[in-house]
N, C-alpha and C positions, 0 to 999 in steps of 0.2 A: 831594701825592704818594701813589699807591697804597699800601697798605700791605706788605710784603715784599720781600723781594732776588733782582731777577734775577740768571740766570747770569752770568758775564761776557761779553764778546763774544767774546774769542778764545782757545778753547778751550784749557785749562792741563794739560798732558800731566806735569807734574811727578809728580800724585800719585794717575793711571790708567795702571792695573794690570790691563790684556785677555787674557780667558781664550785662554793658548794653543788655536790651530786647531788638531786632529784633521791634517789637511791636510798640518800643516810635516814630517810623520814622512815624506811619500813620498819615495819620490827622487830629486832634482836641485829639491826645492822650497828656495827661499829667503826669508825672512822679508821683509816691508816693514817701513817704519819712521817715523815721525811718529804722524799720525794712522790710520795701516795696520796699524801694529805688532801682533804678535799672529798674524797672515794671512797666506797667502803672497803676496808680492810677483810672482813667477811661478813656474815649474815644469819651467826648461830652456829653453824654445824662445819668448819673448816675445814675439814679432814672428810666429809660429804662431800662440800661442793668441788675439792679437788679432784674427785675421783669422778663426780658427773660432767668436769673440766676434761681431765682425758679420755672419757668414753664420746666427747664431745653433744655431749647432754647441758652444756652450760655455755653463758656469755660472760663475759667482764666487762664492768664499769671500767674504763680510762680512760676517764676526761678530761683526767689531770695533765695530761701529757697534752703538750704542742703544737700545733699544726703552723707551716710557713705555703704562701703560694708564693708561684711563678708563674707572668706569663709572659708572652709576647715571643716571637717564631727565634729569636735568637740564647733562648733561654737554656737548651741542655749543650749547644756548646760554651757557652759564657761559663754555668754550672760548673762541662770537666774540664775548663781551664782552672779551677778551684780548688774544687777536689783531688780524692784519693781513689773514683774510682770511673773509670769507660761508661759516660752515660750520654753521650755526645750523640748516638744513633740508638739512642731505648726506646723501644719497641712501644706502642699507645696498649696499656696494663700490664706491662711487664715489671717485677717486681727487682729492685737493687738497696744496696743498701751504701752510703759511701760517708767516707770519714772527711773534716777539716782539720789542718793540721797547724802547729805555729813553725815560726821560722827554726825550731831545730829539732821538728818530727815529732813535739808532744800534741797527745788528742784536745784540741778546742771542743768539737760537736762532733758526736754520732746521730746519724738521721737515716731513717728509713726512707726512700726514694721511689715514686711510681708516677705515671706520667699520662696522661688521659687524653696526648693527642692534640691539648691547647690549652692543660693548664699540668706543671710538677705541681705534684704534690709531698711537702717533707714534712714527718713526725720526731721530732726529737721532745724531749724531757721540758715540761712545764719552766721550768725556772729559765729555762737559756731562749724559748720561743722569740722573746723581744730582743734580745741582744744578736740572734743571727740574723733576725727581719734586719737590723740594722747596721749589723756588718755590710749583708749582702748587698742593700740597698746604699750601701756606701762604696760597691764595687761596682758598682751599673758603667761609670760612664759615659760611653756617646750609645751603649747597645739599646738594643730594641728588646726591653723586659721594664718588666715590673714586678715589685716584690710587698706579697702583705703579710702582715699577722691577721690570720684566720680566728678568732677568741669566737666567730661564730660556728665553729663546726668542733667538734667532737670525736672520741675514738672509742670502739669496742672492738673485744676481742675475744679469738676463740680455739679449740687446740682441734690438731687433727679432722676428725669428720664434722667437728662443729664448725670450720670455715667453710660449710656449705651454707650452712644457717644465716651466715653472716652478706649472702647472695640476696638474702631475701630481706634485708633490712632500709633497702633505698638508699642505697651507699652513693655519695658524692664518690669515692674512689675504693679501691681493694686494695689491700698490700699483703701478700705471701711472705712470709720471712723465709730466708733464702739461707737460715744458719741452721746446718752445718756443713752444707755442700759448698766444697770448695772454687769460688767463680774462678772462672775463665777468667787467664792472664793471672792468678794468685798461688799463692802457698800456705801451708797449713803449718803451724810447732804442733798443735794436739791429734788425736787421734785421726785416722782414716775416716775418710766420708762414710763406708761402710762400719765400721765397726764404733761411728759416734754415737752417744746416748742423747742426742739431741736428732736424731735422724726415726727416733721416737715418737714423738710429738711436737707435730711442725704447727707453729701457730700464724694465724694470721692477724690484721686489725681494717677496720672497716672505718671512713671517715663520714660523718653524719650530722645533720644540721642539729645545732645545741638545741635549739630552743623544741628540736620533737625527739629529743634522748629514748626516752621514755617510751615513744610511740614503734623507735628503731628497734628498741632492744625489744620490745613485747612482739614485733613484726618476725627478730632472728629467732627468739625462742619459738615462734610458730613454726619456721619454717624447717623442719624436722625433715623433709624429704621421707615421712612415712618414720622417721625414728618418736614422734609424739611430741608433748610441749616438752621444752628445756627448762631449766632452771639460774637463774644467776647467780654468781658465783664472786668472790671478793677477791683483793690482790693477796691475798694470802695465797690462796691456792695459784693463781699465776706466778707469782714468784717460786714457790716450790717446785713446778713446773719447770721456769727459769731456772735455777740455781742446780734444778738436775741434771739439764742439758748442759751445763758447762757457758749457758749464754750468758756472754759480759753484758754489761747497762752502764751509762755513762752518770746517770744520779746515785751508781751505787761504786762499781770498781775503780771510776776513773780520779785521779787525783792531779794535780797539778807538776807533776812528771811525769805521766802515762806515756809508755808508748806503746801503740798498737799492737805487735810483737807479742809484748808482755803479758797479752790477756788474749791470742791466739785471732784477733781481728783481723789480722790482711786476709784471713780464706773468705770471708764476705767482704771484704769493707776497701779493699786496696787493689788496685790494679798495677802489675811492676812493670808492662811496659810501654803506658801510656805518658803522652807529653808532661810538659813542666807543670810543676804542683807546689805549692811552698806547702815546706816539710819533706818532700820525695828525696833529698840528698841525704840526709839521716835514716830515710826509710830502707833506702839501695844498699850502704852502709853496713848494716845490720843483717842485713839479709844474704849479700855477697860477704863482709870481710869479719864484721862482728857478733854481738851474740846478745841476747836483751839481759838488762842487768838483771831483770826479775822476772817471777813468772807465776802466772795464775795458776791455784788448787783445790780440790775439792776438797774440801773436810769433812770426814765423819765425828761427829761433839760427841763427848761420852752423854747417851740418855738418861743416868743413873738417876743424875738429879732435873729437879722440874723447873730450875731456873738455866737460860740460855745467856751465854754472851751479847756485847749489844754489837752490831755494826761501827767497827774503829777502835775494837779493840784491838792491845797489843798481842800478837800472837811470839812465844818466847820458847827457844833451844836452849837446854840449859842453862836455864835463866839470863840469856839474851834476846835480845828483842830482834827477830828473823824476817817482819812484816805485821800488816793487820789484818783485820778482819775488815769484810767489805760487804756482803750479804749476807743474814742469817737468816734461815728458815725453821717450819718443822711442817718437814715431808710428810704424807699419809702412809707411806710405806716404808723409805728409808731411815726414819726417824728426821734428830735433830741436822742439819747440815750446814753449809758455810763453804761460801767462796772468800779465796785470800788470796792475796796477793805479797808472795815471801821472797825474798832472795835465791835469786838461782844454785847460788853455790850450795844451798840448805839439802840434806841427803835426801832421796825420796823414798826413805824405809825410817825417816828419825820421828817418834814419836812427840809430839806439838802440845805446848800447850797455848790454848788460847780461854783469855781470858783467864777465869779460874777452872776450867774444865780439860782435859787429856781430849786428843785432836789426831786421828788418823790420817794419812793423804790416802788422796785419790790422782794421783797424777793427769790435768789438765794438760797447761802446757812442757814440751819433752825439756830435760834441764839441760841437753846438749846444747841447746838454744841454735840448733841448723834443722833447714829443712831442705825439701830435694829443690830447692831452687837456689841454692848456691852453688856457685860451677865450680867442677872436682880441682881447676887449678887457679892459685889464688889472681885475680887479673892485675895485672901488668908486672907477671913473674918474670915474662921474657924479656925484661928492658931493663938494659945499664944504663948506671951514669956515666955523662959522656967523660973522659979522662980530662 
């Protein structure tokens, strides 16, 4: 066993304490809550600012969210001897995203990954920021790095043609998200790169010194490239956004068995034939001989009525309990919706209920649980034992 303590897997909000947003002072702004808290939830008009979010007419507050640095010249290979994904030679603003894993393939941290040349820069979820500073920094050694909590900088964000805006904010660094296209060296359970609903609106997030929030975010919404001022926009509509494209989050889906697999992560987040990774033996595992016990879905919630399920609720097959619920939204177009995470064996035509409401799928990840990166014959068929 390596030596040090990963974070836990599912992020512990008990004892993070997120610098209120600037934000929450305007009017008609309302706070979110979980792993949002801190930020405004929206701003009045939520089903607006989603739609000025994908026309890319809008910014997002998330300042809740993380920032970890790296520096010193030995930093991204130290990195993917850790990780789950090839960032050992990444490019100075090239965007990755890669997974930690524990000793038997369950998700610690998901982190978004960009690299500026002479410092990484990682964004993961509010609550786990100090405990990865401090993993990582308990995995230094004799290398040449150093590792901090950044609590001074900041993230906004923004969809599709609104990552230009976010050019114009005086960004410490840039980060592309890189889901749904499948990286180089990975494999996919859900949909084709082509035919993903997250290949829709690709978002970015921009890292910005705290203390001029306010001055970043008024600089992106200026910076319209001739499209006019922007408007911001709350994590309601980002996550409806989110929960469309099928994108997992680790303050939402991930639980304390996660495995990557199960919520269709290795096509960003996993590299299968990069060197040793604690967790990689469970990952190879699954992918050449096994199959994930569970699997991420999209659900459509009956609209009928105006009260929605919470996040963690039970999701029940005739009156069995098949998984929970992990994200709820309400979409500006789709209506209500919901990622779950159910049992693979669950049919993908069996009508759900979740919570107190009737639950359509949407098929996220495929319930074969194989993708084309398992070889047509099982390895080491051609070897007996010796007599």
């Amino acid at each position: 066993m390596l030596p040090g303590t990963a974070p836990a897997a599912a992020p512990d909000l008990t004892d993070w304490h997120p610098t209120p947003s600037p934000f929450l002072a305007r009017d008609g702004a309302v706070e979110g809550s979980g792993p949002d808290a801190g930020v405004p939830l929206h701003l009045g008009r939520p089903v607006h600012e989603q739609r000025a979010l994908e026309a890319g007419d809008a910014v997002v507050d998330l300042s809740q969210l993380g920032v970890v640095t790296i520096t010193g010249p030995d930093r991204l290979t130290w990195l993917d001897t850790l990780s789950s994904q090839w960032v050992r030679d990444l490019a100075p603003g090239a965007s990755a995203e890669l997974l930690l894993l524990d000793n038997q393939g369950r998700l610690d941290v998901a982190s978004a990954v960009v690299d500026d040349g002479e410092t990484t820069w990682l964004v993961v979820e509010g609550a786990v920021a100090n405990k990865l500073a401090n993993f990582l920094d308990s995995m230094r050694f004799m290398l040449d790095v150093e590792v901090h909590r950044r609590e001074d900088v900041a993230v906004i964000g923004a969809v599709g043609p609104g990552r230009d805006r976010l050019r114009g904010a005086g960004a410490l660094a840039l980060w592309d998200d890189p889901w749904p296209a499948t990286a180089p060296g990975s494999t996919a359970y859900g949909p084709a790169d082509a035919d993903h609903p997250g290949a829709e609106h690709p978002t970015g997030l921009a890292l910005v010194e705290r203390d001029r929030l306010e001055d970043a975010v008024a600089a992106a919404l200026a910076a319209g490239d001739g499209r006019g001022a922007g408007s911001l926009a709350g994590t309601w509509a980002w996550e409806a956004v989110r929960v469309a494209a099928y994108r997992p989050r680790h303050g939402r889906e991930v639980d304390d068995r996660t495995l990557p697999h199960e919520l269709d992560w290795l096509r960003t987040g996993v590299h299968l034939s990069k060197g040793c990774y604690r967790g990689q033996e469970t990952v190879a595992k699954l992918v050449n001989l096994g199959r994930p016990p569970r699997r991420l879905v999209l659900l459509h919630l009956d609209g009928s009525e105006h009260v929605t399920p919470e996040p963690g609720a039970e999701v029940e097959l005739d009156g069995r309990v098949v998984g929970r619920l992990t994200s709820v939204v309400r979409h500006g177009t789709d209506g209500p919706l919901a990622l779950a995470v159910v049992k693979r064996s669950v049919a993908t035509d069996a009508v759900l209920q979740a919570g107190d409401v009737t639950a359509a799928q949407e098929i996220v990840v495929d319930p074969s649980g194989v993708t084309d990166a398992r070889p047509q014959e099982r390895p080491g068929a051609g070897l007996r034992r010796p007599r």
